[in-house]
N, C-alpha and C positions, 0 to 999 in steps of 0.2 A: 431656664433653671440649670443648676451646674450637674452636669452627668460626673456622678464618680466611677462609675463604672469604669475599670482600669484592663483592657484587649493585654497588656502585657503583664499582669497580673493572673488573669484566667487563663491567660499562655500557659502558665508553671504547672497548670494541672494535668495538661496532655500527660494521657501515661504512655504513650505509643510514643518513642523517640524519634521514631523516621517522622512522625504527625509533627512531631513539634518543629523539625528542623525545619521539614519545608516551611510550614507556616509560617516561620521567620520572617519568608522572602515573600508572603501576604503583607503582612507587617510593614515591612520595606516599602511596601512599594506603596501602601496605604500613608505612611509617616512622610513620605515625600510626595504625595498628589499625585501619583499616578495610579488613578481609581479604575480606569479600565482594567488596568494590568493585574490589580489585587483582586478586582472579579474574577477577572479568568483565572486568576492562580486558585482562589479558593474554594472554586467549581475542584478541580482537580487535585487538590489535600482534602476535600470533602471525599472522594470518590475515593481514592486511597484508604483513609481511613476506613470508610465502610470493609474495603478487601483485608486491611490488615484489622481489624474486628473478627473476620465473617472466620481469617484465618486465625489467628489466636485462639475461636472456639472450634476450631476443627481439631486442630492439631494438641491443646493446653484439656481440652474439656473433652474430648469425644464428641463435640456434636455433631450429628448426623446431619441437622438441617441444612448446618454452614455449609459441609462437606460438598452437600448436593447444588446448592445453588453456586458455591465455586466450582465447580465442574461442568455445570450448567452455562456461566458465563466464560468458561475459558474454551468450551467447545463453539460458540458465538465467535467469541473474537478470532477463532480458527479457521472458522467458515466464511468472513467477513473481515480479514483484519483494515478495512478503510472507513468501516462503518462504526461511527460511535451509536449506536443504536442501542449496544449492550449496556452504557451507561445509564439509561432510562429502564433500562432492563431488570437491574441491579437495584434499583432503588421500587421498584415494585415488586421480587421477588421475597426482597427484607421486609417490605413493608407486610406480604399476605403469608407469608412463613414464620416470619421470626416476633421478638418483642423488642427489636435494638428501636425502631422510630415510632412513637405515637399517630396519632395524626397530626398534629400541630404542628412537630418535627419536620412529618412529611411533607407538608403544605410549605414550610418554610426551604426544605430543598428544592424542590419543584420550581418555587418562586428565585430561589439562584441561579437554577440551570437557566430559566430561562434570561436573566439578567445576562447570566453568562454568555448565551447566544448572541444578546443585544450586543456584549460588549466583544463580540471575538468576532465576528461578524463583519462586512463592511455595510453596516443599514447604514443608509443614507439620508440623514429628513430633507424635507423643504426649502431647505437654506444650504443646502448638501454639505452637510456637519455629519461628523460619525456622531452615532449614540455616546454620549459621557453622563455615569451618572454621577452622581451630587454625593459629598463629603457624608450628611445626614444616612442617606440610603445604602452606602459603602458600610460604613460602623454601624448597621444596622445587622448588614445579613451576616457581616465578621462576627456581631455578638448571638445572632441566631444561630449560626452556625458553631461555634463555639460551644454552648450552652446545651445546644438539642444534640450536640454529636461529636463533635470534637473530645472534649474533656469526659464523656463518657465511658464508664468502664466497658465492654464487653461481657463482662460475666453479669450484669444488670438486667440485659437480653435473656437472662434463664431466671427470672426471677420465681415462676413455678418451679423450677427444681434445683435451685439452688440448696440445700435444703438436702434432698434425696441424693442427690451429685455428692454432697460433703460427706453426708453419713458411708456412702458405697466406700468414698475414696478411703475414709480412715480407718473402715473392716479391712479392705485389701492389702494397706499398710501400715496396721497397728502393730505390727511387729519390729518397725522400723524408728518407734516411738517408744523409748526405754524409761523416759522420767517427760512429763508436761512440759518440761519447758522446752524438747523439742516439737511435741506435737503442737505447742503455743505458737513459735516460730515458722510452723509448717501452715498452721492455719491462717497467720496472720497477712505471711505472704502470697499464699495463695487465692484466699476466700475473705477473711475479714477484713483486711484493710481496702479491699476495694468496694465493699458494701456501701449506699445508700443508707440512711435510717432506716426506711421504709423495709428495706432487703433482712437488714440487721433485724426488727421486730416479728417477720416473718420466719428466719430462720432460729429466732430465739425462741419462738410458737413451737416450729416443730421439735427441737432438739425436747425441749418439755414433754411432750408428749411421747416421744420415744424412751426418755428417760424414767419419767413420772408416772406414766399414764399408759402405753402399750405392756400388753404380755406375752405377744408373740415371739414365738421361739428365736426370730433373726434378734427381736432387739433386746432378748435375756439375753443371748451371745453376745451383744457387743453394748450390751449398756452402761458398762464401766467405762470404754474409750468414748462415748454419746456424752457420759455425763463429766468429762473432762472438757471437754469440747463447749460442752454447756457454761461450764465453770468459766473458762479462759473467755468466751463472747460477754459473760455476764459483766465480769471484769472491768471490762475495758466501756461501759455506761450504764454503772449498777442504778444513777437516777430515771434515767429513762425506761431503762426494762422497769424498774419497781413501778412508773406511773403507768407502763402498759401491763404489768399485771394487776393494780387497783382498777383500771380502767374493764379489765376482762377477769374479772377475780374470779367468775364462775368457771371459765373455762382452765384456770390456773390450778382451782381448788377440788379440781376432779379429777382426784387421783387414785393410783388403783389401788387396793387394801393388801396385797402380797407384803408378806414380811418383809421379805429385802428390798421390796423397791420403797416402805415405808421406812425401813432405814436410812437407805439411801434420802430422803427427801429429810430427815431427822439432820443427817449430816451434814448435807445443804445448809440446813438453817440454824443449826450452829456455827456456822461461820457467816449468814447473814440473815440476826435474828428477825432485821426488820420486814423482811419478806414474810413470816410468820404473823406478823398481824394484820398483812393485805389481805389476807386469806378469807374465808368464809368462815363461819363458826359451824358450820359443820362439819369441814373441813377441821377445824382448833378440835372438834370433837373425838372425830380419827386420830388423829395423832397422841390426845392425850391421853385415849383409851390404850392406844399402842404402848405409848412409852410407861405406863402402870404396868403392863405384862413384858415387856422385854428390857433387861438388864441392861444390855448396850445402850438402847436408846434411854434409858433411867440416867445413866451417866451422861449422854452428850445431849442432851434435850434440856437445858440451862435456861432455854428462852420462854418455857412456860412458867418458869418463875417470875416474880416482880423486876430481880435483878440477880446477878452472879451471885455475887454475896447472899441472896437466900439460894439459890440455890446452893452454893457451897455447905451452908448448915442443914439444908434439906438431906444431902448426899450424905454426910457424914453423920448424923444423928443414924440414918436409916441401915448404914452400913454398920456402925455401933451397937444397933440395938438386935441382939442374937442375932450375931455376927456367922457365916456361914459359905461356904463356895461359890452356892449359888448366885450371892448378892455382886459376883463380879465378871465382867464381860469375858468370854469366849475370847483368845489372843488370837482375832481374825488381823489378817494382814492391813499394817497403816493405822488400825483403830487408837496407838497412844500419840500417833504425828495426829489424827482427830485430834481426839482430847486435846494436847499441847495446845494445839492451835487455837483452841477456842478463846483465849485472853493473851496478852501479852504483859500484864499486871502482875506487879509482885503476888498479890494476894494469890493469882490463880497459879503460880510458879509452887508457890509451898504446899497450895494444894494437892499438886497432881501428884510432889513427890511424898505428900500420905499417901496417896489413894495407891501410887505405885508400889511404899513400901503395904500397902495392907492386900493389896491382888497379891503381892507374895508370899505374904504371911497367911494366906490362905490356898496356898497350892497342895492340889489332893494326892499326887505321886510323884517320886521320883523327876521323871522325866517333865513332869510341868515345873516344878521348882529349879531343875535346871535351867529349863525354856526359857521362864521366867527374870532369872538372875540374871541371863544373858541379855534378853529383849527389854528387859524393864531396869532393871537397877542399875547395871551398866550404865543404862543413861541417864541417870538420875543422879550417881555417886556422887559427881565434883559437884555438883548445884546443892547438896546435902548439910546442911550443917547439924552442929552435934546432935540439939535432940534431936532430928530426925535418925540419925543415926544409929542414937541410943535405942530409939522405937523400932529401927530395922532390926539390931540385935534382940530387943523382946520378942519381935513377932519371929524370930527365927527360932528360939527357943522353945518358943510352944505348942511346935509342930515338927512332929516326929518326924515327915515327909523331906522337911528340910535341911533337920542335921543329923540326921543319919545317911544320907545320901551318900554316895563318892565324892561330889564333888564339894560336901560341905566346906573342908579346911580351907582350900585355894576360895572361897564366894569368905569365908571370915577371914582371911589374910586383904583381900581387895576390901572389905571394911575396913579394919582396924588400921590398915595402913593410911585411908583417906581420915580417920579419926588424926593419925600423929600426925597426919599434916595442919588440921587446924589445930590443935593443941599437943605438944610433942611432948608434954610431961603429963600424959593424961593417963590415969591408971588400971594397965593394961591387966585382963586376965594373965596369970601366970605362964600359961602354956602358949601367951602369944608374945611375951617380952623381948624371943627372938628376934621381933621387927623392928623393935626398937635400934635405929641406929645409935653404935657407940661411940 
């Protein structure tokens, strides 16, 4: 039967440079039939490997385990330097400490070392022929070898805490992380692109739980950098995570009832609604009873509707009907980049710039109607066209708050000026004709 299997292929995957160079001259000497030589060589890029593993997670991860068994084998070969003893040494001390070899792994080094003796060795058979083995049993333990350990990452080896490890790492240096997209790049290179599925589904388990589901004081402190983290893994296999949350829906959909961390999970699923229907109904239960009493989550909570579009007339009927302060979200930080983000459609574009100009037409003082003008309309102006405009100028008129302030004239100058830009002969209040270029 034809082996596709491709030894220069699986090559590409070493992430260890020095692994891959030598391995080459396995290759080498495997491509040109000389199989003893690629034995013995791949005894010794196996053995390598394992050091440069055991160091990468001493020195890259803190771990303690690696530390000790490197220090363990380098006091051996100090006390012994003729003795390879310690290489046997080394592969048992991984195997009963750490999680870098399975057993199968193990069995399958074991079964090279000892090739390797046949083949570096002068055994002699019957015919007094050195040991050569065969073409088959060469690309055998190249591809065992390869597969159990070669092309393995080392951080796979913490698969229990990988997980705990990530969350430490990003309290320590979440100051160092000003917008996502560097903490994206931080995590990618460090932690997520060397994940396993298997790794990935685990530390997708726990980031959840930290975010969703814990209320201890460590991870109300850091559950805003948790739940970035969460967001960026999601990301990058939103079909897998959703079949391993349908698959464990109960553990998914046991979430804890705290206000802010039920927003925060409101906000999640606003930007991905279909997670919201893997859920449990009991879980649909919490959240719909949440989003009836908290305004915020009234606004970004879209998904418990049929479709945008009803939700759109649900939001706007309700904010219409005795209309009042209450009916509009608290300017907590990031909540209109929220909103924004929940559609990219014309329809939800016109929308937000009502709902943006009616939060300010319902500011209760001063200082919020400035807040306001600055954090909301500002960004709304240029996407604005007339009526909305026109609507901005009635809702300003009909609250005291707003144009009696200081800074009413300069917020109706930044109107009417984006009015002459769409229409330049459009007739202006008298006391603002000034703008009118002549």
């Amino acid at each position: 039967m034809f082996d596709e299997y491709s030894i220069e292929q699986r090559a590409k995957l070493i992430p260890n440079k020095n692994t891959k160079g030598y391995f080459a001259e396995v290759v080498s000497c495997y491509n040109s039939g000389n199989y003893r030589s690629a034995v013995v060589m791949l005894w010794s890029v196996a053995v390598c490997d394992l050091l440069f593993k055991l160091n990468e997670l001493a020195e890259r991860y803190d771990d303690t385990k690696a530390k000790k068994i490197l220090a363990e084998i380098k006091s051996q070969q100090e006390n012994n330097k003729r003795s390879p003893k310690w290489e046997e040494e080394l592969i048992n001390k991984i195997s009963e400490r750490t999680e870098l070899l399975n057993t199968s792994e193990e069995t399958n080094l074991r079964h090279l070392q000892e090739q390797r003796h046949l083949s570096a060795h002068p055994v002699i058979n019957e015919d007094f022929q050195l040991h050569r083995p065969n073409q088959e049993t060469v690309r055998a333990l190249i591809r065992n070898t390869l597969d159990g350990l070669l092309i393995k990452d080392p951080l796979l080896s913490r698969s229990q805490k990988i997980a705990s490890d990530l969350v430490d790492d990003i309290k320590k240096n979440k100051e160092l992380f000003p917008s996502i997209e560097k903490l994206k790049t931080y995590l990618d290179s460090k932690y997520y692109s060397r994940l396993s599925m298997e790794a990935e589904k685990g530390v997708f388990r726990s980031l959840w739980k930290f975010v969703f589901r814990s209320e201890d004081d460590n991870c109300e402190e850091n559950r805003e950098i948790n739940y970035k983290a969460l967001l960026i893994l999601y990301n990058k296999k939103r079909t897998e995570f959703n079949r391993q949350i349908e698959t464990d829906k109960t553990y998914f959909s046991n979430t804890a009832s705290a206000d802010n961390i039920l927003l925060l999970l409101i906000k999640f699923l606003s930007f991905y609604p279909e997670v919201y229907n893997l859920l449990t109904e009991d879980a649909k239960t919490l959240i719909e009873g949440f989003v009836e009493k908290d305004v915020t989550a009234r606004w970004l909570a879209w998904f418990t509707a049929n479709s945008l579009e009803e939700h759109i007339n649900n939001l706007r009927r309700w904010i219409d009907d005795k209309p009042n302060y209450n009916k509009f979200p608290d300017d907590t930080e990031n909540f209109w980049d929220d909103l924004a983000h929940i559609s990219q459609s014309d329809e939800w574009k016109k929308t937000f710039i009502y709902l943006a100009i009616k939060c300010y037409g319902a500011s209760y003082n001063f200082d919020i109607a400035d807040e306001r003008f600055e954090k909301i309309i500002l960004r709304i102006l240029q996407d604005a066209e007339l009526e909305d405009l026109e609507l901005l100028i009635e809702e300003s008129k009909k609250n005291y708050q707003i144009y009696k302030r200081r800074k009413a004239l300069s917020a109706s100058e930044h109107i009417y000026n984006r009015i002459l830009e769409i229409d330049p002969l459009y007739n202006l209040p008298g006391e603002y004709e000034y703008l009118r270029s002549p």
